[in-house]
C-alpha positions in Angstrom: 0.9 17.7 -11.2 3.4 14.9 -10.7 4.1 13.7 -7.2 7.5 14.7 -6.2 8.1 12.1 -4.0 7.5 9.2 -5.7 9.6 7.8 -8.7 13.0 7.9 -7.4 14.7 4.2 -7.9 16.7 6.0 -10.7 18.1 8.3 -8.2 17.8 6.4 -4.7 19.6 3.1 -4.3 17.5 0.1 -2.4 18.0 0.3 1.1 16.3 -2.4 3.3 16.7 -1.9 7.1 20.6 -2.4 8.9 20.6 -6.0 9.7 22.6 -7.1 13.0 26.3 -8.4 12.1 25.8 -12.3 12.1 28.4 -12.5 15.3 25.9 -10.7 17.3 22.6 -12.0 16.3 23.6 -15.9 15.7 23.8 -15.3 20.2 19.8 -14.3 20.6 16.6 -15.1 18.9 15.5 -11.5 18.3 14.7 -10.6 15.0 17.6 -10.0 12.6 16.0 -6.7 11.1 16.3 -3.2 12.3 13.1 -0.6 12.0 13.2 1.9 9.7 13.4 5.3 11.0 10.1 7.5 9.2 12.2 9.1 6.7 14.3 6.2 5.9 11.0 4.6 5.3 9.4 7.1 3.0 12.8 7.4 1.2 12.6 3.8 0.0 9.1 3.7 -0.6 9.4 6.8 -2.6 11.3 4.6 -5.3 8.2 2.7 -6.1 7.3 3.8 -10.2 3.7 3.9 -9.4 3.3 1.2 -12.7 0.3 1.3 -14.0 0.0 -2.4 -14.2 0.8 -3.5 -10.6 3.0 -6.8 -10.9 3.3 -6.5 -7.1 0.2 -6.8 -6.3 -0.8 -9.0 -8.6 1.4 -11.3 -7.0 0.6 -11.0 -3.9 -2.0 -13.8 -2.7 -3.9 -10.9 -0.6 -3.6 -8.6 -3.7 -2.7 -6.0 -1.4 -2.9 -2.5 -2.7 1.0 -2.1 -2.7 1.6 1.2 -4.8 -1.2 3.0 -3.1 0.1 2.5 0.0 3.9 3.3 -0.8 2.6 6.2 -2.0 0.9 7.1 1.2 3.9 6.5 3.1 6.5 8.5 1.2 4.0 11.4 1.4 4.2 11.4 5.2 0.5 10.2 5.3 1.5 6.9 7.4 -2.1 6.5 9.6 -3.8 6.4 6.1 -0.9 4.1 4.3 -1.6 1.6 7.7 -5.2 1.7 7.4 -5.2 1.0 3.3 -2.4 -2.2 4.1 -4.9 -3.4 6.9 -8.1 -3.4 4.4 -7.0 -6.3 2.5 -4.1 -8.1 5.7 -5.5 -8.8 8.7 -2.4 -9.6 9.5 0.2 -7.0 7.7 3.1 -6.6 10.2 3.7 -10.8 9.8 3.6 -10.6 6.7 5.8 -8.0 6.4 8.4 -10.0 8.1 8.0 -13.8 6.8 6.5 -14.1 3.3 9.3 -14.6 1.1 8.6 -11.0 -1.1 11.9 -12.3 -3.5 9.0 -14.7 -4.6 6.0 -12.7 -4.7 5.7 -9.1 -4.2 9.3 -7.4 -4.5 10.1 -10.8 -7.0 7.8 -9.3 -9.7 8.7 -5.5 -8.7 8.8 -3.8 -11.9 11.8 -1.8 -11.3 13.8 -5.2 -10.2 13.3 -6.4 -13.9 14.8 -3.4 -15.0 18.0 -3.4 -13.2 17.1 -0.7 -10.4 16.4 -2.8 -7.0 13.3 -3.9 -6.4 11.0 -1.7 -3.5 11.8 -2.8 0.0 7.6 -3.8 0.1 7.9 -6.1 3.0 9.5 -4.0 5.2 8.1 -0.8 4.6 4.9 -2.8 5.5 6.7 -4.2 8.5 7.3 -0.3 9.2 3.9 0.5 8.8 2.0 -1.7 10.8 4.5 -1.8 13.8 4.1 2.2 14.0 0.4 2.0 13.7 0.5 -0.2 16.8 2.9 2.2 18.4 1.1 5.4 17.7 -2.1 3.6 19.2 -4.0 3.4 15.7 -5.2 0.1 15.4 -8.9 0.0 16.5 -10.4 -2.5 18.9 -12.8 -5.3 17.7 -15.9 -3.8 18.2 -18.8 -5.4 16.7 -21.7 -2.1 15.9 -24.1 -5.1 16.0 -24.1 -8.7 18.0 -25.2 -11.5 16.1 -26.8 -14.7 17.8 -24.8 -17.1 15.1 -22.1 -18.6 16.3 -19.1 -20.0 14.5 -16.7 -22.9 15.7 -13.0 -22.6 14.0 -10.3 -25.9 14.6 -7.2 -24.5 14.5 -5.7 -21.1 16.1 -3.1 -20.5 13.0 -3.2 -17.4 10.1 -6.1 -19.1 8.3 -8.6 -20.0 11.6 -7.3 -16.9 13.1 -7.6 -14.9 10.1 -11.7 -15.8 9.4 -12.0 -15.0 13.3 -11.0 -11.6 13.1 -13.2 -11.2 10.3 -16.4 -12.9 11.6 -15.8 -11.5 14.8 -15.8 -7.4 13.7 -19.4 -8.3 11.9 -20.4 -9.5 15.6 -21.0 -13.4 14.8 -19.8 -15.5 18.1 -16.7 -17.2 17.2 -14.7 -20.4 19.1 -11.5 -21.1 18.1 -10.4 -24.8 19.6 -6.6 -25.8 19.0 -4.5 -28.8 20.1 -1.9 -26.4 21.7 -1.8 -24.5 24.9 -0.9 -21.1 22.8 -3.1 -20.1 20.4 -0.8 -19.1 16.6 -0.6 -22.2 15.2 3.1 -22.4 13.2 3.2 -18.6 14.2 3.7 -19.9 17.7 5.5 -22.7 17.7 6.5 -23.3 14.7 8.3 -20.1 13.3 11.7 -19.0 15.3 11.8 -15.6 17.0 15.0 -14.2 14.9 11.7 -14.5 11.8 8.8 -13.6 14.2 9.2 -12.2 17.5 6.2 -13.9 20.0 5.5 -11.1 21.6 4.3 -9.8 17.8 1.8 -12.5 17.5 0.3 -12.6 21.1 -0.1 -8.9 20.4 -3.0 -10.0 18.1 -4.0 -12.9 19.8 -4.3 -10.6 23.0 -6.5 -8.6 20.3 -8.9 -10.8 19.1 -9.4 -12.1 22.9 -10.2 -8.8 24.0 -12.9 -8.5 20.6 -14.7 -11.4 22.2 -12.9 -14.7 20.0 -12.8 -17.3 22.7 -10.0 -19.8 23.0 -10.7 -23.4 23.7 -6.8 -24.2 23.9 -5.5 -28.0 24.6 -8.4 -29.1 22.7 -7.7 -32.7 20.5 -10.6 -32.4 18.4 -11.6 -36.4 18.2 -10.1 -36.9 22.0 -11.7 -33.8 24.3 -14.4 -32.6 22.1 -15.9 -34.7 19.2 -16.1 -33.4 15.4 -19.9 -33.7 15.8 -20.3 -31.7 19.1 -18.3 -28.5 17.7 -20.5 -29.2 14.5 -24.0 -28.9 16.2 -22.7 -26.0 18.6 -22.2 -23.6 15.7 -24.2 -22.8 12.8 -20.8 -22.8 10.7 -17.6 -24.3 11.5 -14.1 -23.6 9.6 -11.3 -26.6 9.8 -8.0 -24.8 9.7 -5.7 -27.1 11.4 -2.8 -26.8 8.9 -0.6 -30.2 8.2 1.6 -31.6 10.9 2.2 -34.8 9.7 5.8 -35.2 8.9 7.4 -36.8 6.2 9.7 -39.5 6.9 12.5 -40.9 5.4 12.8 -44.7 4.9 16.7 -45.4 5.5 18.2 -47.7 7.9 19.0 -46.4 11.1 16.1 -43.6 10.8 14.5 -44.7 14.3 17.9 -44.1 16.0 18.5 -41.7 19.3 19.0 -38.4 17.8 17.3 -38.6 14.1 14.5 -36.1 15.1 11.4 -34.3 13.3 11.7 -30.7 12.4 8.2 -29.9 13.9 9.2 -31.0 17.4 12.9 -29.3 17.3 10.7 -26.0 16.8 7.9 -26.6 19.0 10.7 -26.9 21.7 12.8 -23.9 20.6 9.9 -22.0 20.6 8.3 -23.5 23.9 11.8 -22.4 25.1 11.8 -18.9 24.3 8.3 -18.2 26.0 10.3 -19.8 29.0 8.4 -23.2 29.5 10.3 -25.8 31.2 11.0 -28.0 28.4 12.5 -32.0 29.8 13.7 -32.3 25.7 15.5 -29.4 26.1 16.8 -29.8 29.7 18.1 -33.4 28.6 19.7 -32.6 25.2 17.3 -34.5 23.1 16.2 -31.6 21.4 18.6 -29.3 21.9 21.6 -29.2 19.7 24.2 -27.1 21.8 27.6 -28.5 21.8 26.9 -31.3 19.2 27.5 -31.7 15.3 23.9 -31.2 13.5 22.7 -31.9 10.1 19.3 -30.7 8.5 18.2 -33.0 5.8 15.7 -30.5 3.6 15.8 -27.7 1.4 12.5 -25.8 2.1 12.2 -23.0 4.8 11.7 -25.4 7.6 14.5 -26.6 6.8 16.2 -22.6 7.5 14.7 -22.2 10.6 16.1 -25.7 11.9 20.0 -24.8 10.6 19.7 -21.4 12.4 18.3 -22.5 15.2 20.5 -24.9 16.0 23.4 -22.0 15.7 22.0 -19.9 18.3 21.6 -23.0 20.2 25.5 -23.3 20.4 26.0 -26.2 18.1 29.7 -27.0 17.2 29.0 -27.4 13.4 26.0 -27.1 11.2 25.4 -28.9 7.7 22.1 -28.9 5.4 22.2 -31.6 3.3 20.0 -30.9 0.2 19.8 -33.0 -3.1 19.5 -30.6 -5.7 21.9 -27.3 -5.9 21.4 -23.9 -4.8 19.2 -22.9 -7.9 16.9 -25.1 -7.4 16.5 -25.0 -3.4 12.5 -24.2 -2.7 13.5 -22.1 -0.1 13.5 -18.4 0.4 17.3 -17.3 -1.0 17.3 -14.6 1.4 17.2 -17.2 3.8 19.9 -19.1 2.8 22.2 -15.9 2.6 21.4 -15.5 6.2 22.3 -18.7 7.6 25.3 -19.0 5.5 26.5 -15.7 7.0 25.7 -17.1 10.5 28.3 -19.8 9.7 25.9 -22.7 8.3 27.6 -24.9 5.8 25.5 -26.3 2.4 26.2 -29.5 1.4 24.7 -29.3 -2.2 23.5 -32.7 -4.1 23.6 -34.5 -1.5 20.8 -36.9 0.0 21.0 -39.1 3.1 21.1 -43.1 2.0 20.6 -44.1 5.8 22.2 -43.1 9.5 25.2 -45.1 11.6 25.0 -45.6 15.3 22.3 -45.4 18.0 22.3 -42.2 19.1 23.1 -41.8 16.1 27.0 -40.8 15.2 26.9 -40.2 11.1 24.8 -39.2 8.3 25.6 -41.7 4.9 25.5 -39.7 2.2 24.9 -40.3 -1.3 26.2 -37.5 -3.9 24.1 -36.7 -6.6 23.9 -34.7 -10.2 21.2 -33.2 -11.9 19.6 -34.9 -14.7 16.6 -34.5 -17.3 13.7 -32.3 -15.4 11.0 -34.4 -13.6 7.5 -34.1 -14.0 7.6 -31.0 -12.3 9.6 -29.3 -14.3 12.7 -29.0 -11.8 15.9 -31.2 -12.8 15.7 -34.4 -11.5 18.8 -35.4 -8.7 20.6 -38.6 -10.5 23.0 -40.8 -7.9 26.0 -40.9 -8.4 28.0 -44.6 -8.0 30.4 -44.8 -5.9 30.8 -41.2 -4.3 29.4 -42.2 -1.1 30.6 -40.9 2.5 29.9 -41.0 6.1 28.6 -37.7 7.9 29.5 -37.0 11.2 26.5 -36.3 13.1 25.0 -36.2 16.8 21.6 -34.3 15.8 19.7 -35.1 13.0 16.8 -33.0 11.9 14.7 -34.3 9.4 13.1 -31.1 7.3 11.0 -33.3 4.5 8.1 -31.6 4.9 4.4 -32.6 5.9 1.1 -34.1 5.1 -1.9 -33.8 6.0 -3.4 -35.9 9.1 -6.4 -38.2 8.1 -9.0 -36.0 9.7 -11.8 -38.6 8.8 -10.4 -41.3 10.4 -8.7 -39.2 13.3 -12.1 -37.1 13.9 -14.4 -40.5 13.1 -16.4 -38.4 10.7 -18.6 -39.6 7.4 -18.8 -37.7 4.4 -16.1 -35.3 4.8 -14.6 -35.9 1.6 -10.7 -35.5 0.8 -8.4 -35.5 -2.1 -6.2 -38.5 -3.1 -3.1 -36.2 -1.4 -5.0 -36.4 1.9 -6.0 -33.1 1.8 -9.9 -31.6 2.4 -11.9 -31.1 -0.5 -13.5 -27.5 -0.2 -14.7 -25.4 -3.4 -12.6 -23.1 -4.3 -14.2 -19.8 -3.9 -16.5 -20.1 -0.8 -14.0 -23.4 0.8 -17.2 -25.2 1.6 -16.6 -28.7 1.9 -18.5 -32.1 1.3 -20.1 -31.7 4.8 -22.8 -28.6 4.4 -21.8 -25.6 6.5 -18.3 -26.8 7.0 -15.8 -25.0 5.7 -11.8 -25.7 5.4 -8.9 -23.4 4.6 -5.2 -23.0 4.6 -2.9 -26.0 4.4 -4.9 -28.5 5.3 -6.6 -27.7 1.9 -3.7 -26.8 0.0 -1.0 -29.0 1.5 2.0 -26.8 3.2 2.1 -23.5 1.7 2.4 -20.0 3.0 1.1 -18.0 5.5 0.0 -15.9 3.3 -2.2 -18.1 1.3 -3.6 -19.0 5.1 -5.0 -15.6 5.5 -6.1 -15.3 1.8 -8.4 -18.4 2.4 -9.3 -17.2 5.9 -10.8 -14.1 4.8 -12.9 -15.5 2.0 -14.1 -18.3 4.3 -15.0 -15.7 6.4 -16.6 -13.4 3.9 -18.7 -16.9 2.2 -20.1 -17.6 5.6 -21.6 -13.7 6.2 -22.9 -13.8 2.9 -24.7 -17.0 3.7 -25.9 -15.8 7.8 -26.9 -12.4 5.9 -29.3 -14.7 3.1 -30.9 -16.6 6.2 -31.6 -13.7 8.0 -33.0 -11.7 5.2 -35.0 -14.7 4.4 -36.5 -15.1 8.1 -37.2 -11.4 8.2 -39.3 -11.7 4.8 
């Protein structure tokens, strides 16, 4: 018998949840996105076509069991749909509001290639998760059996935090240390509220502390507790301390007053909005109210600086990217948002250096698109003689980042890395050079999603049970 609910995209338009008028929401860091209300909900995911070749989940990192679960939810069955989403995403309700679905899930959507609007997948998971909190169906961590292993994880962001949910429900001890006073990682500090709401991920944080993870915050691995201490602690010990380093630009006039990192214009935002006094803010060194600001980047970092620095009260706000809109790396859903909250794109453009100290202009080279690169993507050409000058009194520098040199920064031997800087671990079990260690997330993969973070997470998680479960069989033989 065929399921009345489900098949409808030839009938039912795409709706994605009422999104606050840009006057309004440019004012706040709350999230941009309504709820849907349950039958809104099971309306949209009722258009799903139930394929029977999956392209959403196929292309989603987690492999997530999409159609199922749409299924669930425009049958009314909602606690099921939640618990199906949470088998495979420790963390569904962020996902459901940052990964960029026009590139994975909803981007391969079958119905999308034909013409009807893809399935609103992200926020129906959003939906899902958020009313499974709400209705008081998400479990507690609570381990049937406690182990006496303990593992240590560096790093409280998706992929540390991701393995210590998992390791943690099987009842293995688990340590997560991490440089910051919050645990979350980007999700904290690094990711604005209008994207991810705090209180969202201190929900889970607040979670996992009450499972039994402990938190060894303000912790400079190499500074207050040596590589080799956590190491002989633990009988495992998982390295997920994502890339920080920035990317710099070598122009003149890049050390001037003003020209600033993208990582530490979040980290104060962010700091800001959990109501920290901030001296950067306080003093207008990192805070772009009332001043003329340009984003050099392309990338979503580079979308959370420009709308920031609106809701900050900035007077103007340019992003200066060298290639054109078809070619921008970043989520185009993004860029429709921050061009409705009044941002303005300078396309081919790319900064040839920066006048005054505190800096006062931006000198801009135009550019055109020329035979593709290595990569693939056109390559940005200058162009002679269409130079300008900028105005600028904030300059945020959104290049992207590399990975610290954790040998060298952590004084440990053999821990082998790639010639991009990033950990060597194998690629099913992410066990590195150093036996028991483990590595996931961006410091193995270089800056990628959140998404992937959790991916490798889990099946670091899932390689080191396997391994405690061989010992212990092996002692009890």
């Amino acid at each position: 018998m065929a399921d009345t609910q489900m098949l409808k995209f030839v009938s039912v338009d795409r709706d994605m949840p009422e999104k606050r008028m840009p006057n309004l929401r440019r004012t706040d860091f709350r999230e941009i996105y309504g709820e849907y209300a349950a039958e809104k909900a099971a309306e949209q995911a009722g258009r799903c076509s139930q394929c029977g070749v999956p392209y959403c989940q196929t292309h989603c990192p987690l492999h997530n069991n999409i159609p199922d679960w749409l299924r669930l939810t425009a049958q009314g069955r909602l606690r099921e749909a939640y618990d199906l989403s949470q088998a495979t995403n420790t963390f569904p309700e962020i996902c459901g509001r940052i990964c960029p679905q026009d590139r994975l899930c909803e981007g391969n959507c079958v119905i999308e290639q034909s013409g009807h609007g893809t399935v609103t997948i992200g926020s129906v998971e959003k939906y899902l998760t958020d009313t499974a909190f709400d209705e008081g169906w998400v479990p507690a961590i609570a381990p049937k059996v406690e182990r006496d292993e303990s593992v240590g994880i560096i790093g409280a962001g998706p992929g540390g935090l991701a393995a210590a949910d998992m390791l943690r429900r099987a009842g293995v001890q688990v340590t997560v240390y991490d440089r910051y006073d919050r645990a979350g990682g980007l999700l904290t500090y690094g990711i604005p509220g209008f994207k991810l709401e705090k209180d969202v991920v201190m929900r889970r944080i607040a979670q996992l502390e009450a499972g039994g993870v402990a938190f060894e915050l303000d912790c400079n691995v190499g500074e207050d507790r040596s590589f080799e201490d956590i190491r002989a602690a633990h009988s495992s010990v998982i390295i997920a301390t994502g890339v920080y380093k920035s990317r710099d630009l070598p122009a003149p006039g890049v050390g001037a007053e003003g020209v600033v990192r993208a990582i530490d214009y979040l980290t104060v935002s962010n700091r800001k909005s959990f109501g920290d006094e901030v001296p950067e803010f306080v003093d207008g060194s990192l805070n772009a109210g009332g001043k003329r600001v340009v984003v050099i980047g392309g990338g979503d970092t580079a979308m959370d600086c420009v709308r920031t620095a609106v809701r900050q009260g900035a007077t103007s706000v340019k992003c200066l990217y060298r290639r054109d809109r078809v070619n921008m790396p970043g989520s185009q859903r993004e860029v429709q948002n921050a061009e409705e909250e009044g941002v303005e794109f300078v396309w081919l453009s790319a900064p040839k250096g920066f006048t005054g100290d505190p800096v006062d202009g931006v000198m801009v080279q135009k550019m055109r698109l020329g035979a593709p690169d290595a990569s693939g993507r056109q390559a940005p050409e200058l162009i002679e003689g269409a130079d300008y000058v900028e105005g600028a009194d904030l300059v945020i520098k959104a290049l992207g980042f590399e990975p610290e040199n954790l040998p060298t920064l952590w004084g440990t031997e053999g821990l082998e890395v790639t010639r991009w800087g990033t950990v060597l671990a194998d690629f099913q079990s992410h066990e590195t050079s150093l036996p028991g260690v483990y590595a996931v997330g961006d410091i193995v993969r270089g800056a990628s999603l959140v998404v992937w973070a959790i991916r490798d997470g889990r099946e670091a998680a899932e390689a080191i049970l396997n391994r405690l479960n061989d010992a212990a069989q092996m002692a009890a033989q």
